[in-house]
Backbone as ProteinMPNN parsed JSONL, in Angstrom:
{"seq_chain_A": "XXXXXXXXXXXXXXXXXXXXXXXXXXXXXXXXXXXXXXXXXXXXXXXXXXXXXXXXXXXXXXXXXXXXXXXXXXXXXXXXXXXXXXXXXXXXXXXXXXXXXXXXXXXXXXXXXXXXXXXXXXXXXXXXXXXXXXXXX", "coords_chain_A": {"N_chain_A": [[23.392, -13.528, -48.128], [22.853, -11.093, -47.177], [19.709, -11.403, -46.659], [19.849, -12.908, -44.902], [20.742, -11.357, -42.628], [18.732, -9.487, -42.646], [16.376, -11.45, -41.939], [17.342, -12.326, -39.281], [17.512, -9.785, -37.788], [14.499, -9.345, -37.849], [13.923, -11.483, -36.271], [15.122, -11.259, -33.967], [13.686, -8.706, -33.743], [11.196, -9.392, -32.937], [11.316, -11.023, -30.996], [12.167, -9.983, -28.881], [9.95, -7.969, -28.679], [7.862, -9.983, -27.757], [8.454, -10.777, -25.355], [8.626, -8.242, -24.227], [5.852, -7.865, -23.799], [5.233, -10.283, -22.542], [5.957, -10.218, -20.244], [6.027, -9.71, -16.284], [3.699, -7.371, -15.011], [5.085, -5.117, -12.35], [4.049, -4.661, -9.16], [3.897, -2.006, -7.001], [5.261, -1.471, -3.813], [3.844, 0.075, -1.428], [1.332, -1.255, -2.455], [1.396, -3.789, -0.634], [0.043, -5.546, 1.603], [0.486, -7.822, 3.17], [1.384, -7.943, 5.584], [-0.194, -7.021, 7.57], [-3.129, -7.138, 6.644], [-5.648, -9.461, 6.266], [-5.065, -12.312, 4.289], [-7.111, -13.171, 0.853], [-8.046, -15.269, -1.091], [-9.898, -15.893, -2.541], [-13.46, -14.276, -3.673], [-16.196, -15.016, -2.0], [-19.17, -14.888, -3.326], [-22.397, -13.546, -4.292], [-23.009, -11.219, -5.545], [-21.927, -8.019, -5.995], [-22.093, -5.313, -3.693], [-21.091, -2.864, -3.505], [-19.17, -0.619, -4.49], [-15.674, 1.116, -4.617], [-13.165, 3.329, -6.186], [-9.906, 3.552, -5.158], [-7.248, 4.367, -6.469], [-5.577, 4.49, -8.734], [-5.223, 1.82, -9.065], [-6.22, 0.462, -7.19], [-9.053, -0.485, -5.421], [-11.898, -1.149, -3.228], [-14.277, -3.043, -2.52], [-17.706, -4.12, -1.716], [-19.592, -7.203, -0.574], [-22.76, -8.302, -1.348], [-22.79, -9.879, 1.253], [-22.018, -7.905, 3.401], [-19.468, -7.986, 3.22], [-15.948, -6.658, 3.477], [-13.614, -6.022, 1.176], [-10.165, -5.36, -0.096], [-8.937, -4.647, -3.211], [-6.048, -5.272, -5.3], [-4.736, -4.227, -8.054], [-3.113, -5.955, -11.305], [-1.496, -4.079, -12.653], [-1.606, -0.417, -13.334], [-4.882, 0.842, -13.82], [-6.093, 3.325, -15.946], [-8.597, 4.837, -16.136], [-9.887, 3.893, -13.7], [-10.348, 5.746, -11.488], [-12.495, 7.704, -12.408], [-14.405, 6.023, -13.226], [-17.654, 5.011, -13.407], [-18.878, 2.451, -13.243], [-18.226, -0.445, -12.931], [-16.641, -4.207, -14.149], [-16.769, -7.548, -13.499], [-15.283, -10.518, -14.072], [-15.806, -13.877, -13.095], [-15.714, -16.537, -11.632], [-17.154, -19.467, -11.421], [-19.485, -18.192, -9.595], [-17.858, -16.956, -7.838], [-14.579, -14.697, -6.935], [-11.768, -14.927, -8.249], [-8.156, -14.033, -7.022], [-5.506, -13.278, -9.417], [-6.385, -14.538, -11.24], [-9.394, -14.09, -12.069], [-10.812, -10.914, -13.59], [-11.356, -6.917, -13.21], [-13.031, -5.389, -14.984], [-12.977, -2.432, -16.959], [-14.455, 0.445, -17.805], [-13.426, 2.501, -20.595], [-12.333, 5.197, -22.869], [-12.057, 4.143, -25.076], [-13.292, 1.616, -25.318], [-13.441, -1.354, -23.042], [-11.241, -2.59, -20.976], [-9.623, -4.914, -19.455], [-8.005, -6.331, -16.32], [-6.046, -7.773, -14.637], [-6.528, -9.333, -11.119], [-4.326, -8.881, -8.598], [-4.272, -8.973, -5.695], [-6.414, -9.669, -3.438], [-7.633, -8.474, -0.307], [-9.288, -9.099, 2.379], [-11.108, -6.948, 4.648], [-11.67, -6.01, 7.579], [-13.741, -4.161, 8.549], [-16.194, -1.392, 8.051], [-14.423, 0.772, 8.8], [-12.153, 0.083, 8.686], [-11.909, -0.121, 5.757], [-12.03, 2.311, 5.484], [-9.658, 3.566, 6.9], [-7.97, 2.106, 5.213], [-7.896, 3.07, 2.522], [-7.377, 5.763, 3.313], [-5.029, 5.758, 3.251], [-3.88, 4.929, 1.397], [-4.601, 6.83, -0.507], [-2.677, 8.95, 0.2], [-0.569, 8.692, -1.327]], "CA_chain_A": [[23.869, -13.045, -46.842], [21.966, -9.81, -46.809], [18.483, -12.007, -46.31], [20.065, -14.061, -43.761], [20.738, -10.547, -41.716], [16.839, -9.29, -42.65], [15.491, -12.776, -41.233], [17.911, -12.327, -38.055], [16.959, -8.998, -37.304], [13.275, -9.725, -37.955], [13.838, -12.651, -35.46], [15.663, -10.421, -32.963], [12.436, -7.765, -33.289], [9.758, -10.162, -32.761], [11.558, -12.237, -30.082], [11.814, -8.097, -28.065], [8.195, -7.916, -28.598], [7.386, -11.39, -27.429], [9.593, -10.823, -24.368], [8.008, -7.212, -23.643], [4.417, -8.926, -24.157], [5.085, -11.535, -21.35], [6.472, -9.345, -18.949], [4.392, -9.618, -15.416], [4.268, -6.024, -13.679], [5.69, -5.224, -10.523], [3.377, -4.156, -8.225], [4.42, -1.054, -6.359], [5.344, -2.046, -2.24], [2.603, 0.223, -1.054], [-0.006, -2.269, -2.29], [1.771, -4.663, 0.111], [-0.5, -5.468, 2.948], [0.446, -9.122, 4.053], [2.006, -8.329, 7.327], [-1.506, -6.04, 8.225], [-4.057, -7.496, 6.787], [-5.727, -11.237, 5.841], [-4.903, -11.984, 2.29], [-7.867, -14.096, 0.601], [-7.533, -16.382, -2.573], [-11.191, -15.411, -3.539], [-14.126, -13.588, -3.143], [-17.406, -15.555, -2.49], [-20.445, -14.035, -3.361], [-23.5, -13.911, -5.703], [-22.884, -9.813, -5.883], [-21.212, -6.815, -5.409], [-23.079, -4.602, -4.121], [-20.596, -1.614, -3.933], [-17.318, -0.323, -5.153], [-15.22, 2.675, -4.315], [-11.865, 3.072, -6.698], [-9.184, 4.238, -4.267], [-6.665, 5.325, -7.197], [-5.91, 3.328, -10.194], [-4.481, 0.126, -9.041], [-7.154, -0.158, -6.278], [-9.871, -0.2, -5.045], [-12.607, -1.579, -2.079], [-15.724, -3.619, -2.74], [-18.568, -4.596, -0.476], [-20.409, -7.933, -0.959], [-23.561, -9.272, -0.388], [-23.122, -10.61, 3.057], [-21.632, -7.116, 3.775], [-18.008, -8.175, 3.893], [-15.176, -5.7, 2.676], [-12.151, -6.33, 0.581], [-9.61, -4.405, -0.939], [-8.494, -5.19, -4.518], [-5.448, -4.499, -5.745], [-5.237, -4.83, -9.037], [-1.905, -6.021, -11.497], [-1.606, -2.625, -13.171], [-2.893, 0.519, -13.582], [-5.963, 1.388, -14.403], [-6.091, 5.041, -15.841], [-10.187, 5.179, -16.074], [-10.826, 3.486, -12.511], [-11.147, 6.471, -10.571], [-13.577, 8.244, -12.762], [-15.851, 5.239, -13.778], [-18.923, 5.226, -13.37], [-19.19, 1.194, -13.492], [-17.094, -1.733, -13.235], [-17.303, -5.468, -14.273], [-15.969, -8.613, -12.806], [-15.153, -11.404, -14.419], [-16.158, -14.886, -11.735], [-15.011, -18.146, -11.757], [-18.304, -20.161, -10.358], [-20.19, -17.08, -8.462], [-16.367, -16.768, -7.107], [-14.127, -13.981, -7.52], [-10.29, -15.143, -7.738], [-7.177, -13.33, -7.357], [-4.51, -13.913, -10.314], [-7.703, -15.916, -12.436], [-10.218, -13.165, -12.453], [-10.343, -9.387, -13.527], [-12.286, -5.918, -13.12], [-12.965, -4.795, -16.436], [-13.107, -0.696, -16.553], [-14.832, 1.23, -19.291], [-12.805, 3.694, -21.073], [-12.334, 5.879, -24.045], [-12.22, 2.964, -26.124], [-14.251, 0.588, -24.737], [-13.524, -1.519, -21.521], [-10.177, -2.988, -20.611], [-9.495, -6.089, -18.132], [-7.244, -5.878, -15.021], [-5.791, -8.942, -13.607], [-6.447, -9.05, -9.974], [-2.905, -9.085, -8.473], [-4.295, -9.914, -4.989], [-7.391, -9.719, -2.461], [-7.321, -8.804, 1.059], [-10.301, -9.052, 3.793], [-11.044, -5.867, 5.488], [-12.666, -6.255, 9.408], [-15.173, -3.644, 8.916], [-16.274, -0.413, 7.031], [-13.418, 1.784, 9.224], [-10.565, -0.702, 8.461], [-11.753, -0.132, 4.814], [-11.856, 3.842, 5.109], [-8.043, 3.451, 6.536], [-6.984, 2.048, 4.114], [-8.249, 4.225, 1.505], [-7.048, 6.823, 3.247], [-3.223, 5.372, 3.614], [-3.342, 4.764, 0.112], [-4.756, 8.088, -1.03], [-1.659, 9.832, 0.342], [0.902, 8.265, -2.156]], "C_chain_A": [[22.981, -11.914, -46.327], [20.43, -10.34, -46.33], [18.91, -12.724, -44.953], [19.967, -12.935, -42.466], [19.746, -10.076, -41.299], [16.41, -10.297, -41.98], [16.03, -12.412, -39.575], [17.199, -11.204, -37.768], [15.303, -8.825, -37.127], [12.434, -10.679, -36.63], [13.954, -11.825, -34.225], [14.212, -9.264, -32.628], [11.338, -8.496, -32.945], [9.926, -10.961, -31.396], [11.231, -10.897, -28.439], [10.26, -8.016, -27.606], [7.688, -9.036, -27.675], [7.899, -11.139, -25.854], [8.784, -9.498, -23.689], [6.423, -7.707, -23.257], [3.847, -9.449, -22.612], [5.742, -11.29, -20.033], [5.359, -9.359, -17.848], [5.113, -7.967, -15.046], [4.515, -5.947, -12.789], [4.935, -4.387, -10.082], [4.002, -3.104, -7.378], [4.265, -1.64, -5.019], [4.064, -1.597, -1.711], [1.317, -0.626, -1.075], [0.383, -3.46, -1.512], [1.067, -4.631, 1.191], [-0.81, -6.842, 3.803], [1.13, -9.63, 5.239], [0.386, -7.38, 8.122], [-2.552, -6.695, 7.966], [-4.47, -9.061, 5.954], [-5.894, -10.984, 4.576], [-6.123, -13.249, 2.379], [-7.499, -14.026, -0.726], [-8.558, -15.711, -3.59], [-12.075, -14.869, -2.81], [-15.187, -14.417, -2.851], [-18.517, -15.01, -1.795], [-21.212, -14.191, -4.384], [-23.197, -12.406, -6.02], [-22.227, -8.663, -5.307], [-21.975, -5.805, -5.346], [-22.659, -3.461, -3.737], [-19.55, -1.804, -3.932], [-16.924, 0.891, -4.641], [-13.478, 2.579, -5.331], [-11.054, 4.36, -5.219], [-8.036, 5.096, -4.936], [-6.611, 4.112, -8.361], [-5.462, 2.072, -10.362], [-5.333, -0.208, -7.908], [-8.61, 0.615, -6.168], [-11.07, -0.931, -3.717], [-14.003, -1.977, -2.411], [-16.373, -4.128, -1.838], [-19.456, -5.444, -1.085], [-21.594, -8.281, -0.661], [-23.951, -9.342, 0.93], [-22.536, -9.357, 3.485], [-20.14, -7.227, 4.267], [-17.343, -6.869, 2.886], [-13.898, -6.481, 2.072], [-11.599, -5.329, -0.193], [-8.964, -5.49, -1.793], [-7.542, -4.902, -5.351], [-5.156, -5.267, -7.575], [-3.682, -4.779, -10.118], [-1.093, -5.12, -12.041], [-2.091, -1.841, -13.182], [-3.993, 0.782, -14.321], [-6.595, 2.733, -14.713], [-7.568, 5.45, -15.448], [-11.043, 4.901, -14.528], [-10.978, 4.91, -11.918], [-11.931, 7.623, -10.86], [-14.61, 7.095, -13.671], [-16.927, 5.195, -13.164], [-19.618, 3.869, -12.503], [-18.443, 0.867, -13.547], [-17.844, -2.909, -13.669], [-16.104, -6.466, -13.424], [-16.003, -9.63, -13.134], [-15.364, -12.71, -12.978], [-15.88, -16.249, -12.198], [-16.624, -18.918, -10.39], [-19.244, -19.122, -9.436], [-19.027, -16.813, -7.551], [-15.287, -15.676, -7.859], [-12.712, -14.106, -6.812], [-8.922, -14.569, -8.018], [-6.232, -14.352, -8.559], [-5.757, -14.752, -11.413], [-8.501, -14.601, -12.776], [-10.027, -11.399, -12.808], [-11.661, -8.384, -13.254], [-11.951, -5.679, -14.367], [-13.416, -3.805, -15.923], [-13.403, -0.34, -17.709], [-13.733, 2.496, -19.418], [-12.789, 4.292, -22.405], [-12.388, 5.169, -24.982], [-12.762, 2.011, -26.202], [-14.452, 0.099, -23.583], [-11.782, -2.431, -22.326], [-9.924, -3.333, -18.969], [-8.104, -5.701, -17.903], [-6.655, -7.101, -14.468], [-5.797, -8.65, -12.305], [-5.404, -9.789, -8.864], [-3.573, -9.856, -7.358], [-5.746, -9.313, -4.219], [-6.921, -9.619, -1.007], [-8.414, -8.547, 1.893], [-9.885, -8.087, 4.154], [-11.843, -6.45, 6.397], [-13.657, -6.045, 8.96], [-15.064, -2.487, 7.941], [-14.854, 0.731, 7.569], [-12.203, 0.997, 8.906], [-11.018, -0.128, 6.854], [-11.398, 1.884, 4.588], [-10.323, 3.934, 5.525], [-7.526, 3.25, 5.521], [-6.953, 3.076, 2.975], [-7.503, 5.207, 1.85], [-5.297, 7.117, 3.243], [-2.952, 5.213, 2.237], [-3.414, 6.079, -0.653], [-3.523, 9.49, -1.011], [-0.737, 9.564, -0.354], [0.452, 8.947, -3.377]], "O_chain_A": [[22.485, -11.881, -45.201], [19.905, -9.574, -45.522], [18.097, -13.004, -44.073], [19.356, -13.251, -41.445], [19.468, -10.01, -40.101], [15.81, -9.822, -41.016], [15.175, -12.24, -38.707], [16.049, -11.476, -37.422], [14.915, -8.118, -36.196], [11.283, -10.716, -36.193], [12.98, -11.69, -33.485], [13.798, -9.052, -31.488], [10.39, -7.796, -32.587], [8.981, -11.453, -30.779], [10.478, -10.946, -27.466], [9.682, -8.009, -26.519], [6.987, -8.659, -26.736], [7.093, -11.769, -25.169], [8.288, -9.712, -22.583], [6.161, -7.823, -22.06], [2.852, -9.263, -21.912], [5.958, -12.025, -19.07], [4.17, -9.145, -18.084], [6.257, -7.54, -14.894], [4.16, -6.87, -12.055], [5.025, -3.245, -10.533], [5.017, -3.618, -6.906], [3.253, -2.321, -4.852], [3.178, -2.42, -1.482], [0.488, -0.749, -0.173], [-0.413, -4.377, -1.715], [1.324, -3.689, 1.941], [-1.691, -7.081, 4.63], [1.39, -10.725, 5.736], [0.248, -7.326, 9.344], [-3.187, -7.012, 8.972], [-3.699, -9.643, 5.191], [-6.449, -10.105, 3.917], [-6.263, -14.035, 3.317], [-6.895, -13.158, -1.357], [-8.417, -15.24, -4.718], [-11.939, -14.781, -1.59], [-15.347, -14.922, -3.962], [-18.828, -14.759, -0.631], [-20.874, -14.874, -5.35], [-23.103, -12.368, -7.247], [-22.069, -8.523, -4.095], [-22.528, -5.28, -6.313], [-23.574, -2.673, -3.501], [-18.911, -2.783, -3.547], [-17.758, 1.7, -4.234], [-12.709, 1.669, -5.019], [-11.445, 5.385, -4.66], [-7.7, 6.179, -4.458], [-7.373, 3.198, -8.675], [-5.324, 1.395, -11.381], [-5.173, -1.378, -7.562], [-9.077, 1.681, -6.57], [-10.187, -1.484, -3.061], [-14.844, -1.09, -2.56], [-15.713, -4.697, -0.97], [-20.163, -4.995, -1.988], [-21.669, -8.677, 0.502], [-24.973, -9.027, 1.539], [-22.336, -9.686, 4.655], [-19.669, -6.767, 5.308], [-17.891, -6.29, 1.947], [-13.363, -7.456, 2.599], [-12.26, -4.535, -0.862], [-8.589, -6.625, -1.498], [-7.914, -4.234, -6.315], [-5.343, -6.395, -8.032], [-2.988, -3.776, -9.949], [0.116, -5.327, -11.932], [-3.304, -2.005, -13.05], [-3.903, 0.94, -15.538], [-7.442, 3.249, -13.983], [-7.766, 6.282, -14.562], [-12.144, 5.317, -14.17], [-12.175, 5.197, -11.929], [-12.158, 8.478, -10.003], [-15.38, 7.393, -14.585], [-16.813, 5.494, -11.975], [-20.439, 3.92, -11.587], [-17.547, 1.476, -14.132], [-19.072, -2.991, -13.697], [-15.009, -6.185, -12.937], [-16.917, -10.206, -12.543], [-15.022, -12.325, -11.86], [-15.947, -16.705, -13.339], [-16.871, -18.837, -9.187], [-19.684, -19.638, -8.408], [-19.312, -16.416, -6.421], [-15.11, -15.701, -9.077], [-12.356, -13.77, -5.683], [-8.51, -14.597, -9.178], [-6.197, -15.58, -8.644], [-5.476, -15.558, -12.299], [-8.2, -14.05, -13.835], [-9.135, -10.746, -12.267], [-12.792, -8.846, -13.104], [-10.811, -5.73, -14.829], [-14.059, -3.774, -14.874], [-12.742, -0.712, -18.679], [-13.344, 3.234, -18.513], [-13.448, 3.609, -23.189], [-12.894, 5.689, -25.977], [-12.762, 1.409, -27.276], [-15.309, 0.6, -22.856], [-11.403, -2.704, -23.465], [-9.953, -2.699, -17.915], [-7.295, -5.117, -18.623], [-7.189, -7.27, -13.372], [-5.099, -7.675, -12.027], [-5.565, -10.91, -8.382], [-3.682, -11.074, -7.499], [-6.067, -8.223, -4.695], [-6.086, -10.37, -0.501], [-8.408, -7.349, 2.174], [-8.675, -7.867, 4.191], [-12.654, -7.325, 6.093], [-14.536, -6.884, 8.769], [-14.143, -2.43, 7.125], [-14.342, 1.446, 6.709], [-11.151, 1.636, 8.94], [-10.088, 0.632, 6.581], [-10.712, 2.459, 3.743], [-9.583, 4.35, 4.635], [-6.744, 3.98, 4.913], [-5.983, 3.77, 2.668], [-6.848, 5.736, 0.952], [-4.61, 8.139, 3.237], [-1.789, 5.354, 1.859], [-2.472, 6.446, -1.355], [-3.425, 10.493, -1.718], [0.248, 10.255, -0.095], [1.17, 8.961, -4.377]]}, "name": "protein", "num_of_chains": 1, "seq": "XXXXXXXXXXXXXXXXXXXXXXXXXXXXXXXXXXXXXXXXXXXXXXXXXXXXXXXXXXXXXXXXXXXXXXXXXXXXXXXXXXXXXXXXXXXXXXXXXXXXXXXXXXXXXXXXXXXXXXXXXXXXXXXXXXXXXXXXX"}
């Protein structure tokens, strides 16, 4: 009887774990911007050829062809807004929300980001708004 309770509780702690594990995060509302601005699926580009972290769940990249997007990303990221460097995982020279991540160097090495969602900015002043609407929370 006493093994049967050890196995249960064993079962019961692992099933907790398993359950905490597979938890998605909830995105805070603020990163909500699909009544303002165009949500995109993916990014396409051969390169990024700048970044700006806006706080630790976003940030604003400029491609290539000089388009903007903001990136919000499925959790925080404590190290984004003192890195140095990012990476980006790509699906085909394509960079897709929910599939792909920003990896961020940190104290321990680097640690991937799922990228919750993508949204098209106009121009470089739609991207400094935002930044700056987000910077106030």
């Amino acid at each position: 009887m006493k093994k049967i309770l050890e196995y249960s509780g064993l079962l019961l702690v692992s099933l907790l774990l398993t359950a905490c594990a597979t938890t998605p995060f909830k995105v805070a509302d603020r990163y909500n911007f699909d009544n303002e601005l165009k949500e995109a699926k993916e990014i396409s580009s051969l390169r990024i050829k700048s970044w700006e972290s806006i706080d630790v769940q976003s940030l604003i990249i400029e491609n290539d062809l000089k388009d903007y997007y903001l990136l919000i990303l499925n959790r925080p990221a404590p190290a984004l807004p003192s890195a140095e460097s990012i990476g980006a995982t790509r699906t085909v020279n394509k960079i897709k929300k929910g599939f792909d991540n920003i990896v961020v160097p940190d104290s321990s090495g680097t640690e991937s980001y799922i990228i919750h969602n993508i949204y098209k900015l106009e121009s470089r002043d739609q991207a400094t708004e935002i930044k700056n609407r987000l910077k106030r929370y």
